[in-house]
C-alpha positions as CSV (number, residue, x, y, z in Angstrom):
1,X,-28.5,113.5,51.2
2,X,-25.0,115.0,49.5
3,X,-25.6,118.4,48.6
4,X,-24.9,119.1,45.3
5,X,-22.6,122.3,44.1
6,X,-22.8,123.8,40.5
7,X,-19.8,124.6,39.1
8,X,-18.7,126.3,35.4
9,X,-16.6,124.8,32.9
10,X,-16.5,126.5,30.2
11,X,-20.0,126.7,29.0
12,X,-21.4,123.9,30.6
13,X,-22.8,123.8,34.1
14,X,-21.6,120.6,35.6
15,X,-23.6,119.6,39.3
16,X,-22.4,116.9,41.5
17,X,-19.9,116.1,38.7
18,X,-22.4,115.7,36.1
19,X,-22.4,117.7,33.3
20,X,-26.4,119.3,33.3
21,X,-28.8,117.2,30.9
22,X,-25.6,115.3,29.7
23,X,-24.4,113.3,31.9
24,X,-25.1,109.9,33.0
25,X,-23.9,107.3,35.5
26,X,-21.0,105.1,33.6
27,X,-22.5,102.0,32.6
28,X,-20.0,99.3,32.4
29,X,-20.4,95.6,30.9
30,X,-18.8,92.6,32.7
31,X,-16.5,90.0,30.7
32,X,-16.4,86.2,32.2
33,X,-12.8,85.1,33.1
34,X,-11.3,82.6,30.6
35,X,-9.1,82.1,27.7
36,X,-9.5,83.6,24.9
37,X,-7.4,83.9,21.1
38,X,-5.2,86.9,20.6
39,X,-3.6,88.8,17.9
40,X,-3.4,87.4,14.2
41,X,-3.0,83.2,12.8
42,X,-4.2,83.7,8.9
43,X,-6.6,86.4,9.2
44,X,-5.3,88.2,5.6
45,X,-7.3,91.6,7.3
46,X,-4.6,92.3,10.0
47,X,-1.8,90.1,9.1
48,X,0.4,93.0,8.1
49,X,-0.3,95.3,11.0
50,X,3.1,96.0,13.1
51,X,3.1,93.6,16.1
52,X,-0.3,91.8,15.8
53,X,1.4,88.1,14.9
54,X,1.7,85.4,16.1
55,X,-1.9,84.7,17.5
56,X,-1.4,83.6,21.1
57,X,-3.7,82.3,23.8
58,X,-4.3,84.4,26.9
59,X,-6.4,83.5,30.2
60,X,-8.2,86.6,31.2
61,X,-9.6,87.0,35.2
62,X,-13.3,88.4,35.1
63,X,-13.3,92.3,34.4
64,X,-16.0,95.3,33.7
65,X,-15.5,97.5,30.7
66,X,-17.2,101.0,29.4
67,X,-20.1,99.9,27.1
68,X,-18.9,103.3,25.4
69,X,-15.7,105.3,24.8
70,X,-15.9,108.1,27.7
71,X,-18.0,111.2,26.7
72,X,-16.6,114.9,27.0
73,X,-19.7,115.6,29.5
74,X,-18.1,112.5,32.3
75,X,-14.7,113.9,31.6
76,X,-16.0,117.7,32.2
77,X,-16.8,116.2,36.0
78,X,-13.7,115.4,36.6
79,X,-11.8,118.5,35.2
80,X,-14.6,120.6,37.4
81,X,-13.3,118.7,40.5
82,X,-9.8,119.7,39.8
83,X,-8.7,115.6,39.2
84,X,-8.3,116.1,35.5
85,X,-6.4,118.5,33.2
86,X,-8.7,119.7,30.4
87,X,-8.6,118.4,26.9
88,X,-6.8,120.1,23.9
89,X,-9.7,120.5,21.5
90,X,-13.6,121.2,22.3
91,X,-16.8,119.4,21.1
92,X,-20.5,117.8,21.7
93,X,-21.1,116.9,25.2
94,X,-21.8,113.6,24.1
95,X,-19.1,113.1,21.7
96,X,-16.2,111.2,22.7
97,X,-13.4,113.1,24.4
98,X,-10.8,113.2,22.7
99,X,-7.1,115.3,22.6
100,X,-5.9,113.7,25.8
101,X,-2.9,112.3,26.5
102,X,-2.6,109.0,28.0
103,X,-1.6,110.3,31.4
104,X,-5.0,112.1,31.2
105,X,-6.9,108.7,30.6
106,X,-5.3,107.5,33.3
107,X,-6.1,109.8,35.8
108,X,-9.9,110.2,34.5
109,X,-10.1,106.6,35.2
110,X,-8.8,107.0,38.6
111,X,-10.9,109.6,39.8
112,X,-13.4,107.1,38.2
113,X,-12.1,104.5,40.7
114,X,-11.4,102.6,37.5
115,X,-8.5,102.2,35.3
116,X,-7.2,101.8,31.7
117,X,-8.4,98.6,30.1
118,X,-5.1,96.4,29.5
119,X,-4.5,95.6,25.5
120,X,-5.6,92.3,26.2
121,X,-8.6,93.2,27.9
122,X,-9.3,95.5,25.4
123,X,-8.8,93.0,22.7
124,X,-11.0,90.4,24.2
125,X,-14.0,92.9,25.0
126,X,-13.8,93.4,21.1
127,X,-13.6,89.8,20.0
128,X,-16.8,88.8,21.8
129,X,-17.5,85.5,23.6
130,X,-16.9,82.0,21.8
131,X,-14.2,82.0,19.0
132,X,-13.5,85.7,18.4
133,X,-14.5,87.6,15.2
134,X,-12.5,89.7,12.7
135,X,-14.6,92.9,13.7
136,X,-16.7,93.5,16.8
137,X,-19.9,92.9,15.1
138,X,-18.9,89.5,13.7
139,X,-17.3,88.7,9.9
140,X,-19.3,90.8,7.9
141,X,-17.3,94.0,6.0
142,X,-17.3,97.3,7.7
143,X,-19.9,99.6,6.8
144,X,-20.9,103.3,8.1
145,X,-23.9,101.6,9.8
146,X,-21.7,99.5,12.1
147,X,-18.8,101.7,12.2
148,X,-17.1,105.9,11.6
149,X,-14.0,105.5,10.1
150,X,-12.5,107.3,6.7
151,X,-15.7,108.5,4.4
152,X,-18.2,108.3,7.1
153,X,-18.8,111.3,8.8
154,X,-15.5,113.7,8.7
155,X,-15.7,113.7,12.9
156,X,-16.7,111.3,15.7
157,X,-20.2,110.6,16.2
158,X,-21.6,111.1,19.5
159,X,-20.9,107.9,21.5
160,X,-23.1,104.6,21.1
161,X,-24.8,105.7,17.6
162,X,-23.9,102.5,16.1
163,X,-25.5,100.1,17.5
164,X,-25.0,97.6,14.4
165,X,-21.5,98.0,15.1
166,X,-21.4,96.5,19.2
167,X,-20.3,93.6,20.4
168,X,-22.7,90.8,21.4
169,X,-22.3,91.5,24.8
170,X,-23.3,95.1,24.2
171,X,-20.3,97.0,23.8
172,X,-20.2,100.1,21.3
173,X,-17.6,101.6,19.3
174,X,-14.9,99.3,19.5
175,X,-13.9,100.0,15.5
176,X,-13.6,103.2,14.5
177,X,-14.9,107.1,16.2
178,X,-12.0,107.5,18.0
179,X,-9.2,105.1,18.8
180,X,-8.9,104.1,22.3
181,X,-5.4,104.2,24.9
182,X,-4.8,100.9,26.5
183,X,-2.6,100.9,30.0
184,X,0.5,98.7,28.4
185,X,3.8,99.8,26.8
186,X,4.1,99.0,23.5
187,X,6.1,96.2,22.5
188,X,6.1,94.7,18.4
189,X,7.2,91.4,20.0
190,X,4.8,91.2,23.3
191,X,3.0,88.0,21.6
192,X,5.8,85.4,21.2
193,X,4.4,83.7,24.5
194,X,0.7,82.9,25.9
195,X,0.2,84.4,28.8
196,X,-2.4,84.9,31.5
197,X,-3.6,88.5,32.4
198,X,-0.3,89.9,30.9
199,X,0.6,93.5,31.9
200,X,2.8,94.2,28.6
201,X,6.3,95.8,29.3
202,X,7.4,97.5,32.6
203,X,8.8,99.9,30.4
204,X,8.7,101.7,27.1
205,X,8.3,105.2,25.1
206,X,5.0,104.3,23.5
207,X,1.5,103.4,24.8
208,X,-0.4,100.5,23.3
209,X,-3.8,102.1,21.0
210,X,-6.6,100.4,20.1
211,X,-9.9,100.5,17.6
212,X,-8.9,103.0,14.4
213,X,-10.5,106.0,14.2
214,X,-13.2,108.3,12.1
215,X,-10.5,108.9,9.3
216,X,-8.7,105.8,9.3
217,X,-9.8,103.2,6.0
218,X,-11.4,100.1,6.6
219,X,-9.5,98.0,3.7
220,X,-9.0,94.5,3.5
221,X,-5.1,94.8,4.4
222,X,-3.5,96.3,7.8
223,X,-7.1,96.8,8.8
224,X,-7.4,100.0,11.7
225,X,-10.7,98.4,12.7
226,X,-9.6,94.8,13.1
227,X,-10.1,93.5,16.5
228,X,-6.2,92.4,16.6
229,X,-4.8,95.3,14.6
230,X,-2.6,97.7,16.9
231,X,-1.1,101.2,17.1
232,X,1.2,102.9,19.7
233,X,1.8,106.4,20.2
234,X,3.9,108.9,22.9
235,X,1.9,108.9,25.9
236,X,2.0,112.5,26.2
237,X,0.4,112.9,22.9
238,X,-2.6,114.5,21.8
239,X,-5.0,114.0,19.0
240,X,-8.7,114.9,18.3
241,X,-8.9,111.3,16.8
242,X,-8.1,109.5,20.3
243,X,-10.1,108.9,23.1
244,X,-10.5,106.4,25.6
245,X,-12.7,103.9,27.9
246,X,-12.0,102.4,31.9
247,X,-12.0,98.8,32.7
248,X,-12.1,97.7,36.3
249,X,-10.7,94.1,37.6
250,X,-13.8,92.4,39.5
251,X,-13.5,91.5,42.9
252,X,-10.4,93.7,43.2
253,X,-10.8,97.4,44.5
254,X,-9.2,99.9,42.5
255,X,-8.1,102.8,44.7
C-alpha cells in the first residue's frame, strides 16, 4: 500500500498528489490512427486566420488525449511534488489552469508521463472521426451552451461544463474556456505539404495555440473557435486565458 503524505499548497491540501475532494485520475480518450483533413480548403469561417491554408492531408499513428483541458487541482499535484513551477494567477480547483507558460505545460505533462498534444493531434481530436467539422460539435453556430467564448461568462468555466459543445468521441472544451499550447513551433507556412505525424519546425520563437478562449468572438470570419483556426504566442508567456491538455503516443512509452 503507498502511504500517502499531505502536503499544503497554498490553501488547498493536496494527498498523494491529489488535490483533497478535487482531484481525479486524468481520464484520457484514444484517437484511431489514420488520415485525416487539416487546416482550411473553402471553409469562409477560418479562411482568413494566419497560417490555416492550404488544407492538407495528414496520416496520424493512434494517440490518447485529455477528455478536458487540465484542472488547477491536477496541476497543484505536481507543484506540491516540486515537478512544476506554480501558475501566475489563482482560481477554482476545477477551473482550468491557466497563466502558465508553455515550458510549464510541458513539464506538467511530463511529470504526467505524458506530453503536449502535437497541432496536428490537437486538430484532429477536434475535427472528430469521418470528414471533420467546422466546430467540435459538428456545423451548427457557436452558442454559450456548446461553448465560453466573448459574452458568455467573463472567465473560464470549470472544465467539462459543456457538454453540448464535445466532440463525438467525448472530448470537452475544444472551442473556447481557455486556449490550449500545442508542442510545435509555429510556422505560417507549415501546410504547404501532407505529411504523416509531422512534428512542425525544429525551431522557432513562437509556440503553436489552439481552441480560442472565454473572451475571444465567435464570428463568421477568422473564427478563434474553428477547429483549423490557429494562434502562436512566446513560449515563456503567460495569460489567464491559456491553459492546456497532454496527449500520449500509444504503444510508445513516454519517459
Amino acid at each position: 500500500m503507498r502511504a500517502t503524505v499531505g502536503i499544503r499548497a497554498g490553501a488547498w491540501l493536496v494527498i498523494g498528489g491529489c488535490i483533497v475532494g478535487a482531484c481525479a485520475a486524468p481520464s484520457m480518450v484514444r484517437i484511431a490512427a489514420g488520415p485525416f483533413r487539416m487546416g482550411c480548403d473553402l471553409d469562409r469561417r477560418c479562411g482568413t486566420t494566419e497560417g490555416a491554408s492550404p488544407g492538407h492531408d495528414v496520416t496520424l499513428s493512434a494517440f490518447e488525449i485529455d477528455r478536458t483541458e487540465v484542472t488547477r487541482a491536477a496541476y497543484a499535484g505536481c507543484v506540491a511534488a516540486g515537478a512544476c513551477a506554480a501558475p501566475g494567477c489563482d482560481g477554482a480547483p476545477e477551473q482550468p489552469v491557466s497563466c502558465v507558460s508553455w515550458r510549464d505545460a510541458r513539464e506538467f505533462c511530463t511529470w504526467r508521463h505524458a506530453r503536449l498534444p502535437t497541432e496536428a493531434e490537437w486538430e484532429r481530436a477536434a475535427r472528430g472521426p469521418g470528414e471533420g467539422r467546422p466546430f467540435p460539435w459538428g456545423n451548427a453556430a457557436p452558442s454559450c451552451a456548446r461553448a465560453n467564448y466573448l459574452g458568455c461568462t467573463g472567465g473560464p468555466r470549470p472544465v467539462g461544463q459543456t457538454p453540448a459543445g464535445s466532440t463525438p468521441d467525448g472530448i470537452a472544451d475544444l472551442a473556447g474556456n481557455v486556449s490550449e499550447w500545442v508542442a510545435d513551433w509555429f510556422s505560417g507556412d507549415a501546410y504547404r505539404a501532407s505529411a504523416s505525424d509531422p512534428q512542425g519546425p525544429a525551431t522557432g520563437e513562437l509556440r503553436g495555440v489552439r481552441g480560442g478562449a472565454y473572451d475571444d468572438p465567435a464570428g463568421d470570419a477568422d473564427n478563434p473557435l474553428h477547429v483549423a483556426a490557429r494562434d502562436a504566442a512566446p513560449p515563456d508567456r503567460r495569460l489567464p486565458t491559456r491553459g492546456f491538455r497532454c496527449a500520449r503516443s500509444v504503444g510508445v512509452k513516454t519517459p
